[in-house]
Chimera marker file (.cmm) of the C-alpha trace (Angstrom):
<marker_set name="trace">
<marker id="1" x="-22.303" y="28.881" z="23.385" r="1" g="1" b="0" radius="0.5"/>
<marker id="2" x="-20.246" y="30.240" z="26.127" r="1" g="1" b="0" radius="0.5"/>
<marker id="3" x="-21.575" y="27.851" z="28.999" r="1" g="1" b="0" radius="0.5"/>
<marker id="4" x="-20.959" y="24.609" z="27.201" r="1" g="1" b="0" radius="0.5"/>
<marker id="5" x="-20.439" y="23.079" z="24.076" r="1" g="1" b="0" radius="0.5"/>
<marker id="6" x="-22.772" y="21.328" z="22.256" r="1" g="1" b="0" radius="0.5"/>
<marker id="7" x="-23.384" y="18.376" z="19.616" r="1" g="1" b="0" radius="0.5"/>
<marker id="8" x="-26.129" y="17.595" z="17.482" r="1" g="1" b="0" radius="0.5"/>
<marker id="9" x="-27.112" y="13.929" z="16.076" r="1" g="1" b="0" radius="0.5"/>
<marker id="10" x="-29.608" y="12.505" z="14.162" r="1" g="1" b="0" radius="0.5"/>
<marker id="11" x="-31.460" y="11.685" z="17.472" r="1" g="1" b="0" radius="0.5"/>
<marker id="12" x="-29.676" y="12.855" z="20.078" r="1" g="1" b="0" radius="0.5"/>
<marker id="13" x="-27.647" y="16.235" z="21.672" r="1" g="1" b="0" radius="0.5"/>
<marker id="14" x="-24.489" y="15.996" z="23.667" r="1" g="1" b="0" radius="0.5"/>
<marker id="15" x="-24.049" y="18.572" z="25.885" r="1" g="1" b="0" radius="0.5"/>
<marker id="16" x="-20.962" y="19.505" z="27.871" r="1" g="1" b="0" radius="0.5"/>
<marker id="17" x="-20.885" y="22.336" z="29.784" r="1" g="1" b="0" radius="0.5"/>
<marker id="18" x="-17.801" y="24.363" z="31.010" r="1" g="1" b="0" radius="0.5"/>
<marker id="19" x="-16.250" y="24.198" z="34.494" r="1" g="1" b="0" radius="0.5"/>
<marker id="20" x="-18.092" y="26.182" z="37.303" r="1" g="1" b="0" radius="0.5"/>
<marker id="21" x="-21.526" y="27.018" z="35.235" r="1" g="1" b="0" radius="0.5"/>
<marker id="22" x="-24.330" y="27.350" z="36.778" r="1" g="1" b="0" radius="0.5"/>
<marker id="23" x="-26.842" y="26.465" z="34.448" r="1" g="1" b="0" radius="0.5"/>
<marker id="24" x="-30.181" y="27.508" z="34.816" r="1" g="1" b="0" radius="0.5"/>
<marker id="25" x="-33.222" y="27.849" z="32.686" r="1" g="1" b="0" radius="0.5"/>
<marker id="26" x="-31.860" y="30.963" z="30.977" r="1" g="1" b="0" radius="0.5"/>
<marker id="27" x="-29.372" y="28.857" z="29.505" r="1" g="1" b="0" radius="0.5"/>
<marker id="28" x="-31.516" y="25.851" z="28.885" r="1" g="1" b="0" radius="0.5"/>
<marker id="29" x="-34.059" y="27.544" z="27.301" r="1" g="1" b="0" radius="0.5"/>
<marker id="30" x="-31.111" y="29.090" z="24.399" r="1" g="1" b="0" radius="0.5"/>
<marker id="31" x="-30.147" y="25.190" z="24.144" r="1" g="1" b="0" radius="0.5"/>
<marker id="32" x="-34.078" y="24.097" z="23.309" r="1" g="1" b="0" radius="0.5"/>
<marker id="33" x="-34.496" y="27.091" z="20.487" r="1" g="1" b="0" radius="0.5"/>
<marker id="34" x="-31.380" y="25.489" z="18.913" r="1" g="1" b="0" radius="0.5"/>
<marker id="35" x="-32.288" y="21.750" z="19.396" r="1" g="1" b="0" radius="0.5"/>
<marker id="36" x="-36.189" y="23.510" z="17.885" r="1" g="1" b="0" radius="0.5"/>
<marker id="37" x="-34.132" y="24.525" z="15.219" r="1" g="1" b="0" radius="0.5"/>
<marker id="38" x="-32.141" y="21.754" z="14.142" r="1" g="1" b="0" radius="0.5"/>
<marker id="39" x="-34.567" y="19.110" z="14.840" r="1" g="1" b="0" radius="0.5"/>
<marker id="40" x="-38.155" y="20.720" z="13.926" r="1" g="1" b="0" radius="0.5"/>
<marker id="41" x="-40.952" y="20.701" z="16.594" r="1" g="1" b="0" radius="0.5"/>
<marker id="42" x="-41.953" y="17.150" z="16.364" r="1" g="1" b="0" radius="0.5"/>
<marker id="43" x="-39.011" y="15.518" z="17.287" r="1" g="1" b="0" radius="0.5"/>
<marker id="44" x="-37.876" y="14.223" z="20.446" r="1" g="1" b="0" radius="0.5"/>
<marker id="45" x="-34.351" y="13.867" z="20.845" r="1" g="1" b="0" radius="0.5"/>
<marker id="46" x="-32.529" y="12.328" z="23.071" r="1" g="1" b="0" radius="0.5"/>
<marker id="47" x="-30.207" y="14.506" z="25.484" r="1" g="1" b="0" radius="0.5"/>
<marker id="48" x="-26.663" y="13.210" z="26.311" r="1" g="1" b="0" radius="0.5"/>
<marker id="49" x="-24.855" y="15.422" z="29.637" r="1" g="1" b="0" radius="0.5"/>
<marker id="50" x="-21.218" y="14.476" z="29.181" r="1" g="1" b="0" radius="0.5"/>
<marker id="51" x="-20.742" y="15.618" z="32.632" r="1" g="1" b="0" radius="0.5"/>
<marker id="52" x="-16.484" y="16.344" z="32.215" r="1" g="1" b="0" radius="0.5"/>
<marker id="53" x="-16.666" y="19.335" z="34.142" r="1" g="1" b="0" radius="0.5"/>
<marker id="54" x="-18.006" y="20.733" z="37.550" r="1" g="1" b="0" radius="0.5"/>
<marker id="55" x="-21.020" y="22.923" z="37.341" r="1" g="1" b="0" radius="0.5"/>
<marker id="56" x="-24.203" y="23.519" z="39.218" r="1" g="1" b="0" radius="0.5"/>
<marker id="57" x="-27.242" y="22.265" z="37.468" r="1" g="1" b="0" radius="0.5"/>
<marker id="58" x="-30.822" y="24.148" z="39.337" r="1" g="1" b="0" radius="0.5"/>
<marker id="59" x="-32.975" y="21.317" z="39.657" r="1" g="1" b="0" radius="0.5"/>
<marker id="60" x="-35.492" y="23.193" z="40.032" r="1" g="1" b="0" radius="0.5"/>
<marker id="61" x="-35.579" y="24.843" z="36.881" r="1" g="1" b="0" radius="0.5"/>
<marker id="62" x="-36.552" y="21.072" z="35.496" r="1" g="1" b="0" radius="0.5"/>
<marker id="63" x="-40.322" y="22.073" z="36.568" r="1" g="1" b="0" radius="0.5"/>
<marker id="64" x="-40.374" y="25.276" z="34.398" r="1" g="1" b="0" radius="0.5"/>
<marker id="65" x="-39.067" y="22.597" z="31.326" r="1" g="1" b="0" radius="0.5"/>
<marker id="66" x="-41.958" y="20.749" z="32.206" r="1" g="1" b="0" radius="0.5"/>
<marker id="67" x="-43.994" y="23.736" z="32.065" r="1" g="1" b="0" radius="0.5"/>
<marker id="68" x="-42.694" y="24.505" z="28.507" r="1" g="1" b="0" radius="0.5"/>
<marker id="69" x="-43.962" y="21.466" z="26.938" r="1" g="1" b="0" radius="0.5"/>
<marker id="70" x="-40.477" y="21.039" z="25.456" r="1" g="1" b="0" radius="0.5"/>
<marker id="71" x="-39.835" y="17.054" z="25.414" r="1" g="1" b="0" radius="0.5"/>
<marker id="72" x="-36.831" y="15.094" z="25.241" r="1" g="1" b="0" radius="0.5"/>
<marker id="73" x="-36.627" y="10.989" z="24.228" r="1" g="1" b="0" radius="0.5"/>
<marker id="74" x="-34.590" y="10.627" z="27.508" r="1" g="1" b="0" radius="0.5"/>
<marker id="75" x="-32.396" y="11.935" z="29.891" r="1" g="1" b="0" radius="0.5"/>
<marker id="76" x="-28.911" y="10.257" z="30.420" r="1" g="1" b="0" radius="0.5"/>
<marker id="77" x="-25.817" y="11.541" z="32.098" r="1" g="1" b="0" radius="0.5"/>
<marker id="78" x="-22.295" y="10.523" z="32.062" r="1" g="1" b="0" radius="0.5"/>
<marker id="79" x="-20.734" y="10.233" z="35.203" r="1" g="1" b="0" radius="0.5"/>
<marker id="80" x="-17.147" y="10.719" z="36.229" r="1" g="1" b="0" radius="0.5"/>
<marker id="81" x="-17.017" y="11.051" z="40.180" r="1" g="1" b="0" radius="0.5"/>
<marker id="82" x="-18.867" y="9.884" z="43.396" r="1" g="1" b="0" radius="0.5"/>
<marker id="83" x="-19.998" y="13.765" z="43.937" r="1" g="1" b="0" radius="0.5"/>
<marker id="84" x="-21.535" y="13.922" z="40.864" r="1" g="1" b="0" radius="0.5"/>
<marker id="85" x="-23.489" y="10.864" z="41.734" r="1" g="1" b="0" radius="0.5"/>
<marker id="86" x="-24.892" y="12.753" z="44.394" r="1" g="1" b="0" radius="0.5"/>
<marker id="87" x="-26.146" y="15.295" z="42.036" r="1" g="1" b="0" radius="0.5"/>
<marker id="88" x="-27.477" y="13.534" z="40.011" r="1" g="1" b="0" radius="0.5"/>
<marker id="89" x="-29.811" y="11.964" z="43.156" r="1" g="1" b="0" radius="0.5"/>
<marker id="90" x="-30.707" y="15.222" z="43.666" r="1" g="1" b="0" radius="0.5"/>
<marker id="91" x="-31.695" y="16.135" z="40.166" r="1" g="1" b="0" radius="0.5"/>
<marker id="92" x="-33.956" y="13.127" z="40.292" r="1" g="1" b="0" radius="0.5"/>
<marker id="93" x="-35.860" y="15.087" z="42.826" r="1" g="1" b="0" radius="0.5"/>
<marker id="94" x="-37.165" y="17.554" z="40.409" r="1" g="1" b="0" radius="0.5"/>
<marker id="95" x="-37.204" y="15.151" z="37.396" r="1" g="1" b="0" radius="0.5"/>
<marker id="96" x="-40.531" y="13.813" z="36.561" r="1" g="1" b="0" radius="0.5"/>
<marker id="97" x="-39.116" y="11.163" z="33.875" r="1" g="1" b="0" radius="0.5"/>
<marker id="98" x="-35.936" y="8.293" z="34.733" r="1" g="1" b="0" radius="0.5"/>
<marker id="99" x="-32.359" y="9.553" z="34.491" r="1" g="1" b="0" radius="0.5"/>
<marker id="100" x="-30.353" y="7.169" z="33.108" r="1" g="1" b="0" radius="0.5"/>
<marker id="101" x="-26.628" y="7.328" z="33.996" r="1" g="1" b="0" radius="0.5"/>
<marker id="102" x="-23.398" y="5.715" z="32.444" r="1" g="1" b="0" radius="0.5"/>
<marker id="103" x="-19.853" y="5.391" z="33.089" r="1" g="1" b="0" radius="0.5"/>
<marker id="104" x="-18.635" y="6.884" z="29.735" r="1" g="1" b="0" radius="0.5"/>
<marker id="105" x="-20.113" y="8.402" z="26.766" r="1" g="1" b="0" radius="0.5"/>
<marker id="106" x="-19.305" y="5.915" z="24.442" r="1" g="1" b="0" radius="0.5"/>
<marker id="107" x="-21.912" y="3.816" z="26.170" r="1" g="1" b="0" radius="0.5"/>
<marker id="108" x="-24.846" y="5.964" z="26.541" r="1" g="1" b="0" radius="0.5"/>
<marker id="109" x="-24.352" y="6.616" z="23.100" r="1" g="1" b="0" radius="0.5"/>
<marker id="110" x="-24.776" y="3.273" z="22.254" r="1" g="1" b="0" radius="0.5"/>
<marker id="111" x="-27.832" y="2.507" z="24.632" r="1" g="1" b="0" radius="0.5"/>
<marker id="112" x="-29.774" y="5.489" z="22.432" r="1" g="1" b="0" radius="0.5"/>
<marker id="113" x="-28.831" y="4.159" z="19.237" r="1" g="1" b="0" radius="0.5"/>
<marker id="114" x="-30.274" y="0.933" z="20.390" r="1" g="1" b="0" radius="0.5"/>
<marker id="115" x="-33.540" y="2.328" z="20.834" r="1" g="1" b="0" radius="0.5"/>
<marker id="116" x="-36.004" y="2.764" z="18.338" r="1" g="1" b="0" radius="0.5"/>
<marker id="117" x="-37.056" y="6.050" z="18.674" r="1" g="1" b="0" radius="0.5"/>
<link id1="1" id2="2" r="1" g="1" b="0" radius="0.2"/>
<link id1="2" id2="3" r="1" g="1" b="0" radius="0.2"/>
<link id1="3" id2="4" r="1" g="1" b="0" radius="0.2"/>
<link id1="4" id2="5" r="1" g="1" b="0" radius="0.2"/>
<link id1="5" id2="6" r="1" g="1" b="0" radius="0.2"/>
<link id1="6" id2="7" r="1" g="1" b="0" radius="0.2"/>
<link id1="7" id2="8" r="1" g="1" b="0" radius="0.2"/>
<link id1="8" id2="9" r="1" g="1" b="0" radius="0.2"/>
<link id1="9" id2="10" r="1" g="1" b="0" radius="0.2"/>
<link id1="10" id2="11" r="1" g="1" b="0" radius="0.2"/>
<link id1="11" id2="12" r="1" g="1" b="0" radius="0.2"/>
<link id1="12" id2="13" r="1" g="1" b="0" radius="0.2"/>
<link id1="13" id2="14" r="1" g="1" b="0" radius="0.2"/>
<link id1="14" id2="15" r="1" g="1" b="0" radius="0.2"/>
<link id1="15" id2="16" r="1" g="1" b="0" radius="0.2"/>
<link id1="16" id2="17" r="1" g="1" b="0" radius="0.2"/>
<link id1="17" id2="18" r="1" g="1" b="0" radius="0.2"/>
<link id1="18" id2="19" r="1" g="1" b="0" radius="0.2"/>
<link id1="19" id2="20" r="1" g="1" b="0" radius="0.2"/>
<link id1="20" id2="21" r="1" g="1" b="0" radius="0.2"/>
<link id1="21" id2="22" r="1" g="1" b="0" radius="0.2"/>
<link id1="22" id2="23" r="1" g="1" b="0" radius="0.2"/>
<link id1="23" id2="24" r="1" g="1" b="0" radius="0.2"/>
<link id1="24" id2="25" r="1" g="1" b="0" radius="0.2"/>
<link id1="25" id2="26" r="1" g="1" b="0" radius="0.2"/>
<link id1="26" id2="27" r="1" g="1" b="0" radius="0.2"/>
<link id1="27" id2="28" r="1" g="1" b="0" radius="0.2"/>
<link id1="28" id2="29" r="1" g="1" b="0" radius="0.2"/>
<link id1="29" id2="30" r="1" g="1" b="0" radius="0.2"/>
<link id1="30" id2="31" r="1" g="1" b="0" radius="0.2"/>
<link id1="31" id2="32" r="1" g="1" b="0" radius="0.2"/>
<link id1="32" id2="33" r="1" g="1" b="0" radius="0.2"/>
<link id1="33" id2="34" r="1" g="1" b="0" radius="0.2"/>
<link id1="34" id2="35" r="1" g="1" b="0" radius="0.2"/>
<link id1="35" id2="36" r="1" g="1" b="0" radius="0.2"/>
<link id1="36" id2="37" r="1" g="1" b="0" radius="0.2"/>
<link id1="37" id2="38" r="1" g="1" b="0" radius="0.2"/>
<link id1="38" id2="39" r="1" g="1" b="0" radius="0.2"/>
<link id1="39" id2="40" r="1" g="1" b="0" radius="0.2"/>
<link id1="40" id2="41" r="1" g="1" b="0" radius="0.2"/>
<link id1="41" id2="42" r="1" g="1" b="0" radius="0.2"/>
<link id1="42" id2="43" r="1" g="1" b="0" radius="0.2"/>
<link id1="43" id2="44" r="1" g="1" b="0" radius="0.2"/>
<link id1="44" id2="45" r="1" g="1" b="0" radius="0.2"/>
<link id1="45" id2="46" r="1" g="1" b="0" radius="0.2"/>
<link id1="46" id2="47" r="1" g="1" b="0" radius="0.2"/>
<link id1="47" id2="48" r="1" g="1" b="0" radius="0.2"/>
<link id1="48" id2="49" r="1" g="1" b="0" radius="0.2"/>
<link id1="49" id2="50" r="1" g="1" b="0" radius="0.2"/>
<link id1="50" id2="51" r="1" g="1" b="0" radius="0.2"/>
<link id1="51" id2="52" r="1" g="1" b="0" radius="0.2"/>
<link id1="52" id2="53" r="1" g="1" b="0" radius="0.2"/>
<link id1="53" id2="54" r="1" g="1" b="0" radius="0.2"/>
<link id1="54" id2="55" r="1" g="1" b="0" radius="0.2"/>
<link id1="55" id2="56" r="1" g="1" b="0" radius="0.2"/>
<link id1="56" id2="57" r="1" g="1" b="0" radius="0.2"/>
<link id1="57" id2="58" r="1" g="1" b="0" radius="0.2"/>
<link id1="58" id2="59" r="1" g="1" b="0" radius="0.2"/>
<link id1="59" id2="60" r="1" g="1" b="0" radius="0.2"/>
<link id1="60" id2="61" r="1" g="1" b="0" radius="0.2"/>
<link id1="61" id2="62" r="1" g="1" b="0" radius="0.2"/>
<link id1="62" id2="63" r="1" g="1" b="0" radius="0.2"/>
<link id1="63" id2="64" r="1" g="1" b="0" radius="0.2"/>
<link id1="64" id2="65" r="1" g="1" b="0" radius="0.2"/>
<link id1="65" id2="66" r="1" g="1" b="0" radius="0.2"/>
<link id1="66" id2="67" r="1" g="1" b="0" radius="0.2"/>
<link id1="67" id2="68" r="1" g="1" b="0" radius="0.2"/>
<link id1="68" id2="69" r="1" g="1" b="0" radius="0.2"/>
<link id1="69" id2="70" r="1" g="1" b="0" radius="0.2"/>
<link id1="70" id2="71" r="1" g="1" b="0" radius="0.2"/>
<link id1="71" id2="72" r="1" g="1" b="0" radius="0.2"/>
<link id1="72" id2="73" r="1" g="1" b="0" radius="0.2"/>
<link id1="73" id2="74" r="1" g="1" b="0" radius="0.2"/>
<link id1="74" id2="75" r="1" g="1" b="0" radius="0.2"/>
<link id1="75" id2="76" r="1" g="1" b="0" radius="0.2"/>
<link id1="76" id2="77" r="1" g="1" b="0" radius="0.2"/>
<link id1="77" id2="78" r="1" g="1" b="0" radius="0.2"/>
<link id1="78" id2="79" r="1" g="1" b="0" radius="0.2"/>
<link id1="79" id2="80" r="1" g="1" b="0" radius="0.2"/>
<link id1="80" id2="81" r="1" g="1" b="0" radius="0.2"/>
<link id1="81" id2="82" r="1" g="1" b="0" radius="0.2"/>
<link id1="82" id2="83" r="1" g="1" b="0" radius="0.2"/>
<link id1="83" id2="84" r="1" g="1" b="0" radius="0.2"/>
<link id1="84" id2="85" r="1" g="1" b="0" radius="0.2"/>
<link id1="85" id2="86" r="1" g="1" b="0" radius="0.2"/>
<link id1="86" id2="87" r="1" g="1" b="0" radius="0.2"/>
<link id1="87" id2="88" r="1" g="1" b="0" radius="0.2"/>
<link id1="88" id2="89" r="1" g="1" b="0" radius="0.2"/>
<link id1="89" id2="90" r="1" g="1" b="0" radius="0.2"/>
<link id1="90" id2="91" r="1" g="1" b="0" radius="0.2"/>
<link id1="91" id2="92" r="1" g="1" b="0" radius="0.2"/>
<link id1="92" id2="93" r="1" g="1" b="0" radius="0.2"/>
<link id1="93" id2="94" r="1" g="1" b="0" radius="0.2"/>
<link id1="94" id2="95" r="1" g="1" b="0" radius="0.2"/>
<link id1="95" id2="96" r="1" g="1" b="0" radius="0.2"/>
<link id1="96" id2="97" r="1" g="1" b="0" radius="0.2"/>
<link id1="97" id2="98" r="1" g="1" b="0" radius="0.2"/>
<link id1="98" id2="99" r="1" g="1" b="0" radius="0.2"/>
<link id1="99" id2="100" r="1" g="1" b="0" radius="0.2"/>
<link id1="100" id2="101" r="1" g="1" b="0" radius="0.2"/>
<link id1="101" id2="102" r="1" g="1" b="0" radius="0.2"/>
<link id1="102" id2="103" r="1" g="1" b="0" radius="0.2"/>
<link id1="103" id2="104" r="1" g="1" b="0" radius="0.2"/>
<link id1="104" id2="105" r="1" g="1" b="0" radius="0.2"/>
<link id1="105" id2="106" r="1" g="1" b="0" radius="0.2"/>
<link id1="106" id2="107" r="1" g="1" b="0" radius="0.2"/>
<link id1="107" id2="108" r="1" g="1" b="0" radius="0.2"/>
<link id1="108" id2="109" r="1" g="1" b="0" radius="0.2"/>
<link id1="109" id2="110" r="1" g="1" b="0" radius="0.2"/>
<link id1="110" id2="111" r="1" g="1" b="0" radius="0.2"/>
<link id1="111" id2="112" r="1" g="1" b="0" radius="0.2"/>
<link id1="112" id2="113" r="1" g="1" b="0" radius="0.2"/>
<link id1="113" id2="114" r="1" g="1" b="0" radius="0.2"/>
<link id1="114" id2="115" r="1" g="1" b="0" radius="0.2"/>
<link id1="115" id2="116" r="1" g="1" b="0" radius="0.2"/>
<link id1="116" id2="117" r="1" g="1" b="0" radius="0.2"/>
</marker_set>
């Protein structure tokens, strides 16, 4: 896609989009009819931000997810700086589940293939 680049697993989507996006629920929403497509609609995967890049996330487009009744597993974000730390406090704002955040990919990776679902 031309705001990010995306992977699909078994169970979970890493998602890494491009420097200076701002991604909104336009963009989100042509992520979930891919993830509907790969996965089916009963599955819940888990979803992976590899956060390499500086973009603007809306938060509050998070409420109009909600609003879809699209579901992910869980929500975890790979870190690399203090600022984006401070979005991701902000994020939590609008986010009704826990974000769970990591220092590299390699270990959220490995904390959702530790989980059973």
């Amino acid at each position: 896609m031309y705001f990010g680049s995306f992977y699909f697993y078994k169970n979970y989507i890493i998602g890494e989009i491009k420097e200076g996006v701002f991604y909104d629920w336009k963009k989100a929403n042509r992520l979930i009819k891919l993830a509907l497509n790969f996965y089916g609609s009963g599955k819940k995967p888990h979803y992976i931000s590899n956060r390499k890049n500086s973009y603007f996330v809306n938060p509050a487009d998070w409420i109009k997810f909600y609003k879809s009744e699209h579901r992910i597993s869980s929500y975890l974000i790979v870190h690399r700086s203090k600022s984006s730390m401070f979005n991701i406090k902000f994020e939590k704002m609008f986010f009704k589940d826990k974000i769970l955040h990591f220092d590299s990919l390699h270990e959220a990776v490995n904390w959702v293939n530790s989980t059973k679902k």
